[in-house]
C-alpha positions, 0 to 999 in steps of 0.5 A: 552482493547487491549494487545500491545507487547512492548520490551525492553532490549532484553525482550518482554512484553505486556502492555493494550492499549485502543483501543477505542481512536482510534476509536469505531468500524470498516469503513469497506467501507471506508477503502476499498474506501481508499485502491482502491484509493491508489492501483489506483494512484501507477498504472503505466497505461502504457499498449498499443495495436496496432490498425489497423492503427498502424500495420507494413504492406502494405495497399493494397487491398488483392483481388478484390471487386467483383467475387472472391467468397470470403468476401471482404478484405480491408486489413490484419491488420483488428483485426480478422485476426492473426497479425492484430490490436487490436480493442478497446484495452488498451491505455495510461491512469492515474489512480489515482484519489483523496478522500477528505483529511478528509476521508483518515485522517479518513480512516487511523485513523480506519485502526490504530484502526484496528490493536490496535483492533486485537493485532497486534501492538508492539512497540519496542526500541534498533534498530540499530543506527550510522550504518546498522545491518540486523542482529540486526533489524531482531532480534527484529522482530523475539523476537516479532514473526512478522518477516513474516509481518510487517511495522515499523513506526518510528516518523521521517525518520530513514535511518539506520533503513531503512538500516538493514531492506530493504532487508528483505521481506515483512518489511516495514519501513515508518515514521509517516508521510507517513502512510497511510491506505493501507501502514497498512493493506498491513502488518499484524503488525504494530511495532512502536518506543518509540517516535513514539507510542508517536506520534500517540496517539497525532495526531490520539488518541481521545483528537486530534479527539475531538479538530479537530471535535470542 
């Protein structure tokens, strides 16, 4: 069993959680092939080098071939003179490329595991609601001792809630649905609404494992 900081009312307590519902023991490979794709595909890839042929300047001849007692030179913008061209150098590219969607699913569900495993899961409720309130949402973290790092997942998309924490480094808030396992494991806690605590017992908890594998 797992302890899982809950707070409520202005009160922190802990409740046992069975980590074993989300999974029995760590995919340290697939979790590392899942993150290297995800840190891949938000690579903007635009990094660029001139050539030689793309260099300013004239292409004439600097010297005659022969009878100068120096090595021939075609030009100045070979690479290995000072301001000349970049051989083989960085171009254009995309990235990202794509894991089967069953093994993201399964890398996701493992990284949640992870952190049920190591107690690093709080779930919290009284967030601020109508309007933003840093000042509110920040105290809530801090009750839970997690203000240095965390995400916040919420079940739907909560703009008040991404209001009062945007400013604040090294918070994230997402919804449930755009989780993935990079977006857990880049924070070190993982606090999560009444509802969506719900939520991810129902679509990663073991009773929805077994109906998908059936």
């Amino acid at each position: 069993m797992a302890d899982v900081k809950v707070y409520s009312d202005g009160s922190v307590s802990l409740q046992a959680v069975d980590p074993s519902r989300f999974g029995d023991k760590v995919l340290g490979r697939t979790l590392k092939d899942a993150v290297v794709m995800y840190e891949a595909n938000v690579r903007a890839g635009t990094a660029k080098a001139k050539t030689r042929g793309e260099v300013a300047g004239p292409n004439k001849k600097l010297w005659k071939q022969k009878h100068t007692g120096r090595a021939r030179m075609g030009s100045k913008k070979v690479p290995h003179w000072r301001g000349g061209g970049v051989a083989f150098g960085p171009t254009p590219r995309d990235y990202s490329y794509h894991m089967p969607k069953r093994a993201r699913r399964t890398a996701l569900r493992n990284a949640i595991y992870t952190k049920f495993l190591d107690g690093e899961v709080a779930v919290a409720s009284g967030w601020p609601a109508g309007e933003p309130s840093t000042k509110t949402a920040y105290a809530i973290l801090r009750a839970l001792e997690v203000e240095s790092s965390a995400l916040v997942v919420t079940r739907e998309l909560d703009p008040v809630l991404h209001m009062s924490l945007r400013n604040v480094p090294h918070v994230d808030v997402r919804p449930l649905a755009d989780l993935n396992a990079r977006e857990v494991l880049l924070r070190r806690f993982m606090v999560l609404t009444p509802d969506a605590m719900q939520e991810l017992e129902r679509r990663y908890g073991a009773a929805e494992t077994a109906n998908v594998e059936a």
